[in-house]
Each structure stands twice: as C-alpha cells, then as structure tokens.
Backbone as CSV, one residue per row, in Angstrom:
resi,resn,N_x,N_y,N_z,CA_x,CA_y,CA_z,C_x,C_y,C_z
1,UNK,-0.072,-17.165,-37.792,-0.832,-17.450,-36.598,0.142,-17.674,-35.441
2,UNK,-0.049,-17.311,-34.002,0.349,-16.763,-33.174,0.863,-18.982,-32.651
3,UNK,1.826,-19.025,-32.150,2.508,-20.283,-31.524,1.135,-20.383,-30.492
4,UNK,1.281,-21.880,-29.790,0.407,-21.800,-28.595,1.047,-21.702,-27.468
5,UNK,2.827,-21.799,-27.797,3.300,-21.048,-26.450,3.163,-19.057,-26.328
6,UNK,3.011,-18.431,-27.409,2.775,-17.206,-27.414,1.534,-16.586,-26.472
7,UNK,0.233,-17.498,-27.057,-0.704,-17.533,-26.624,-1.039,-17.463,-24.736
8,UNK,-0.372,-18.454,-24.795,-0.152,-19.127,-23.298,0.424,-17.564,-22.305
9,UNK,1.450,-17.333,-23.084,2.418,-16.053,-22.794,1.210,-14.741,-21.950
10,UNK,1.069,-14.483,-23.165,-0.434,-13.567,-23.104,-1.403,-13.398,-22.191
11,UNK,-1.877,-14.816,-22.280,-2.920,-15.739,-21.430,-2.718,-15.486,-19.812
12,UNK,-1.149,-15.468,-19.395,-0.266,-15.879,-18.247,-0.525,-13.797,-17.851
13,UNK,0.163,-12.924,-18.965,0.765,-11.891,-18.826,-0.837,-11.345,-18.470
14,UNK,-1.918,-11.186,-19.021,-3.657,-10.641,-19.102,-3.804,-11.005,-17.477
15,UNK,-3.613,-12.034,-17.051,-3.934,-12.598,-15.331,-3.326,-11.926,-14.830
16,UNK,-1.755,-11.490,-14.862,-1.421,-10.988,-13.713,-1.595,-9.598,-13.810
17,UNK,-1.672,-8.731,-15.037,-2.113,-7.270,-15.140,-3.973,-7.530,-14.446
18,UNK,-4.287,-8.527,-14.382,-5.942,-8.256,-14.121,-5.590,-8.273,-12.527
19,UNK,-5.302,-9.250,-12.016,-5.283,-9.579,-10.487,-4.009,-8.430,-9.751
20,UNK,-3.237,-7.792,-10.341,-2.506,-6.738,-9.733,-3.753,-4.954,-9.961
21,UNK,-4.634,-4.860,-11.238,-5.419,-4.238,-11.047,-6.481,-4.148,-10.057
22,UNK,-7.021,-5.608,-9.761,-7.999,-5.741,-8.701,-7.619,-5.414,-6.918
23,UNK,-6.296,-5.832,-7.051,-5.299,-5.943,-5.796,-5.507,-3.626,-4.974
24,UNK,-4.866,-3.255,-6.818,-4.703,-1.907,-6.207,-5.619,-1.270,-5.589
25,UNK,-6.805,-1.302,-6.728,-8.247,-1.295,-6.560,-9.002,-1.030,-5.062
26,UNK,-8.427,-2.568,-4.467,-9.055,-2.443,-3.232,-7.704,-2.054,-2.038
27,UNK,-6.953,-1.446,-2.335,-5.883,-0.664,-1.351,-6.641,0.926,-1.678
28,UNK,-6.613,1.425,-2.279,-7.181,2.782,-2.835,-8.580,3.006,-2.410
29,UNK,-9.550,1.664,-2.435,-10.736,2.141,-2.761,-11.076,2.400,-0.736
30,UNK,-11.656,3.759,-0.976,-12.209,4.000,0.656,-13.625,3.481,0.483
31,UNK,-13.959,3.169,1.845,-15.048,2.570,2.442,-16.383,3.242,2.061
32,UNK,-17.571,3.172,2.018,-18.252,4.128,2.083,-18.815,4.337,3.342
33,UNK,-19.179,5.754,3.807,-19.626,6.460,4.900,-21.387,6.560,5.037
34,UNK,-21.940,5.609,6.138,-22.788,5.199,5.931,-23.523,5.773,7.446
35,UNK,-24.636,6.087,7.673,-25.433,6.854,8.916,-25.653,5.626,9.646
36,UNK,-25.456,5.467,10.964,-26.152,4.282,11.884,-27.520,3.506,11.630
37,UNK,-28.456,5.316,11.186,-29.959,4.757,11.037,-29.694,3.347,9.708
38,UNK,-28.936,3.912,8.743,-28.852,3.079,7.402,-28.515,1.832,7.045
39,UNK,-27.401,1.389,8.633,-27.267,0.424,8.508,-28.369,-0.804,8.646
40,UNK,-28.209,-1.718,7.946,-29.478,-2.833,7.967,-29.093,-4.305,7.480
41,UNK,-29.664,-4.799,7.138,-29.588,-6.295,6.592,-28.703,-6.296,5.551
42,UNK,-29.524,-5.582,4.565,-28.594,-5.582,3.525,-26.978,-4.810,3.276
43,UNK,-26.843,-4.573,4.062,-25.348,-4.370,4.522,-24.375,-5.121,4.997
44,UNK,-25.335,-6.351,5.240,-24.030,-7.569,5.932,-23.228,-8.334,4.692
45,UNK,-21.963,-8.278,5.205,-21.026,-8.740,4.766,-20.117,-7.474,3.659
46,UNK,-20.640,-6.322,4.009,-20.101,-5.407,3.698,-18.845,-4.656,4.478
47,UNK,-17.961,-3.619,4.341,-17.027,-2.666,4.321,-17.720,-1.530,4.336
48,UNK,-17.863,-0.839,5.901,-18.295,0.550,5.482,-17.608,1.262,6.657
49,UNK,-17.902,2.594,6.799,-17.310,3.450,7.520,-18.385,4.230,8.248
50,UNK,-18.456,4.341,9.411,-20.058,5.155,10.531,-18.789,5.839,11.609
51,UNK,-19.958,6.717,12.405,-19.137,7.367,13.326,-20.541,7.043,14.412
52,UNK,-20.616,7.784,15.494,-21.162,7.418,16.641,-20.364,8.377,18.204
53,UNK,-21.150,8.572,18.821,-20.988,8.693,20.237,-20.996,7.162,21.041
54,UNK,-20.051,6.697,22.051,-19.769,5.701,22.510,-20.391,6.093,23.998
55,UNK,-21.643,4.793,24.240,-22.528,5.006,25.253,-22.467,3.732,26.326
56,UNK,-21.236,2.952,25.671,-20.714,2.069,26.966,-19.783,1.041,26.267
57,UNK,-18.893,0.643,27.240,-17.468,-0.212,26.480,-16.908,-1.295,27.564
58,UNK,-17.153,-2.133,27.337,-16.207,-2.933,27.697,-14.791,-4.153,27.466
59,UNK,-14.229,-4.603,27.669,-12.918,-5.204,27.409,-12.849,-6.604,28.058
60,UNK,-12.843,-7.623,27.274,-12.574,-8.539,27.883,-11.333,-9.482,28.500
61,UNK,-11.177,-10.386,29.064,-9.980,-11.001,29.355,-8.857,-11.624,27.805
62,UNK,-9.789,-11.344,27.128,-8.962,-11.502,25.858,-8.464,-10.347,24.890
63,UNK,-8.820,-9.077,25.338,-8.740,-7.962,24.849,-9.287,-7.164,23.657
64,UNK,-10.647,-8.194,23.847,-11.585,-8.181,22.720,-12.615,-6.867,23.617
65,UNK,-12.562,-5.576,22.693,-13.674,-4.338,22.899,-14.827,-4.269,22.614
66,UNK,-16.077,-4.543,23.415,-17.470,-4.001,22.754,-17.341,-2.999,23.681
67,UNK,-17.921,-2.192,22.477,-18.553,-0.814,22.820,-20.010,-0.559,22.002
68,UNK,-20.772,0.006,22.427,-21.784,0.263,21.751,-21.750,1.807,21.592
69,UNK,-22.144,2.145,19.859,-22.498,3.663,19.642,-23.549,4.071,19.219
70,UNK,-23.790,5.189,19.611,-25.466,6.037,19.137,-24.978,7.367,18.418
71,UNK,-26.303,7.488,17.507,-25.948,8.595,16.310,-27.435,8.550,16.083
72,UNK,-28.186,9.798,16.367,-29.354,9.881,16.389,-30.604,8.971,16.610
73,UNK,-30.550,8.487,17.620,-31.318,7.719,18.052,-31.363,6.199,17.960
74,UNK,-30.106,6.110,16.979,-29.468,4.617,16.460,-28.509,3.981,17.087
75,UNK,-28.360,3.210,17.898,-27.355,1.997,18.270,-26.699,1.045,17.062
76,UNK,-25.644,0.797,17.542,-24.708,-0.726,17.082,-23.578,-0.994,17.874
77,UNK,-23.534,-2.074,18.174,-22.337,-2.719,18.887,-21.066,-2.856,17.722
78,UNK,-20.368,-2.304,18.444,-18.973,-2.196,17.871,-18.369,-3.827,18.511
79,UNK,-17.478,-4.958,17.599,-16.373,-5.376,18.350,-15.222,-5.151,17.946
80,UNK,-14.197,-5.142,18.485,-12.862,-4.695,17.890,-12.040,-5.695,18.706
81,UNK,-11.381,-6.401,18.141,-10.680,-7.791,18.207,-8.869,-7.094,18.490
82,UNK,-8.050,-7.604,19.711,-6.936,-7.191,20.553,-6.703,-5.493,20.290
83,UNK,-7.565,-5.522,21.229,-7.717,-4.062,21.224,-7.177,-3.477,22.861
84,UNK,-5.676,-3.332,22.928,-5.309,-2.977,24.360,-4.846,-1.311,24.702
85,UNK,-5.171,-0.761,23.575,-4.426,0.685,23.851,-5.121,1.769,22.777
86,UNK,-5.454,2.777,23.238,-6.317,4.067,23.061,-7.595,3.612,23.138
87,UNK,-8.329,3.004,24.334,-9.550,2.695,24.515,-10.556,3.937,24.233
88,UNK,-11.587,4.132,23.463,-12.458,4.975,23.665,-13.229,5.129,25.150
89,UNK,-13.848,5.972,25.347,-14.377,6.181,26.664,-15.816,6.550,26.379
90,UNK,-16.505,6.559,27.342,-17.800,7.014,27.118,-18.468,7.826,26.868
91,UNK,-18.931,8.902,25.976,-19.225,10.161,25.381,-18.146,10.560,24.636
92,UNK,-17.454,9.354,24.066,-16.373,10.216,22.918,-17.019,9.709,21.299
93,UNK,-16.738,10.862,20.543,-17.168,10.312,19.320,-16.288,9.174,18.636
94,UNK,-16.567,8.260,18.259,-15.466,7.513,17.326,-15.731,7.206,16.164
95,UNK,-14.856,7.371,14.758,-15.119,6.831,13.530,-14.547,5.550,13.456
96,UNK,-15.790,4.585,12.910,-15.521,2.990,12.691,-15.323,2.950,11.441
97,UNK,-14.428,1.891,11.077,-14.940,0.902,9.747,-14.288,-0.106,9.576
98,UNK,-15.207,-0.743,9.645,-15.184,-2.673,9.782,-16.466,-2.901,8.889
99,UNK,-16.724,-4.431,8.932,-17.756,-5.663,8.333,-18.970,-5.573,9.173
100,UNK,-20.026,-5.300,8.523,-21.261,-5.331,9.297,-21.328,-6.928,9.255
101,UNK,-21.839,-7.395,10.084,-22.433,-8.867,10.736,-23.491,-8.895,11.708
102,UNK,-23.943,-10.399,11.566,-25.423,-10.687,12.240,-24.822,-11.299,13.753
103,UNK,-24.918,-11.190,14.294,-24.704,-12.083,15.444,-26.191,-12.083,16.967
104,UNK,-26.730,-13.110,16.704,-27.973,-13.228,17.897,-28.936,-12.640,17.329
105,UNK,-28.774,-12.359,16.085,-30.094,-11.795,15.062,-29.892,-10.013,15.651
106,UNK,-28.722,-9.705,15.678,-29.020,-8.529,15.974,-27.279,-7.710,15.016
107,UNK,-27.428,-6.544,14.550,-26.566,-6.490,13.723,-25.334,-5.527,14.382
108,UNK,-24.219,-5.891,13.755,-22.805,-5.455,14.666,-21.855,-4.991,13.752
109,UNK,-20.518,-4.540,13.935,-19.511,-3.805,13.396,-18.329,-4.728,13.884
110,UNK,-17.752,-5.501,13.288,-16.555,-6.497,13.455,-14.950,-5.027,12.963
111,UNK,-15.297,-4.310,14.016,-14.063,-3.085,13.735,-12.253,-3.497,13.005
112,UNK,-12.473,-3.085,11.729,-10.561,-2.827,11.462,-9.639,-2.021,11.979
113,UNK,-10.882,-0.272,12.343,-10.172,0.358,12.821,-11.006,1.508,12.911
114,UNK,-10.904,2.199,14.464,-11.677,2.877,15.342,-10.482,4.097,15.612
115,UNK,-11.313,5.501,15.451,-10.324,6.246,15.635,-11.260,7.433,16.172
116,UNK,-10.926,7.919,17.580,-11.513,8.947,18.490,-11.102,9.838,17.740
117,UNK,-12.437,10.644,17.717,-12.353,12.021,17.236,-11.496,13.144,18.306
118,UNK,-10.502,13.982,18.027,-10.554,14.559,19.306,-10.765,15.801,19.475
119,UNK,-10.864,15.685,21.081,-11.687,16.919,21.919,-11.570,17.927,21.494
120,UNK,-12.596,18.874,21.586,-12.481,20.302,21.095,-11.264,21.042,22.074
C-alpha cells in the first residue's frame, strides 16, 4: 500500500495537470459568434463574439468608448474601457467580443476587443 506521502504526491501532481488543462483550455477556446438579434438575457455574464455596423460613438474624458451597433434591425451599446487609438467611425463595420451585461435594465457589450473590418 502506497505511503501517505506518495499519495499526497499524486494528490499535489492530479491538481496541477487539472488546473494547467483548464488554464489552456480557455487560451485556445474561441468565443462563440453570436447575431445581435440573439443576444438576450440569457447571455449575461457570458464571452461572445457579434459584429455590427457602428451608428454612433462617443469617447469620454476618461477614454472610455460607447458606440452603439446595428445588424439587422438590432442595436447594442458597445463599451470599451481606455480606448485612445483606432477609433471606429460611423458606418464602419466592427467585430466585438467582450461580456454581455445589464446595465439600466438594458443589455451591453463590456468590449476586450473591437476590430474594424476594412474598407473594400
């Protein structure tokens, strides 16, 4: 029968192969790509990825971006937190993906990272 420092060994070695599996896991794993209409309630506190036409943007004194995008008849406010350089503009497409959230009972995109499609 196995020592209970062996055990321990094991015990120690199983954790860190589990928590370096979970780690890779979510470096690898892409977002899923989700339609504006689709987004909803049950999406908050999720990781997803939408695209959109950008139908107005602004920047605040803190360099915090709302923009709002439409994709068939669907809105969401984008925010994107120190955001000072490659501003989207208005009628450009952009792909999001950030954390859906509630804010004022109305639902939003807390952006990781926004990237203009570009021009034909």
């Amino acid at each position: 029968m196995p020592s209970e420092k062996v055990i321990i060994k094991y015990c120690i070695a199983a954790i860190i192969l589990g928590l370096s599996g979970i780690y890779a896991a979510t470096i690898f794993m892409e977002p899923e790509h989700v339609e504006l209409s689709d987004i909803n309630d049950s999406r908050i506190g999720t990781v997803l990825e939408t695209n959109g036409i950008v139908t107005s943007t602004r920047v605040s004194n803190t360099s915090t971006l709302f923009a709002t995008i439409s994709e068939n008849g669907s809105e969401m406010q984008i925010i994107k937190f120190n955001s000072k350089e490659n501003l989207p503009q208005k009628g450009e497409m952009v792909f999001v993906t950030g954390d859906v959230s509630k804010y004022d009972g109305k639902l939003e995109i807390l952006a990781r990272s926004m990237v203009i499609k570009d021009k034909p």
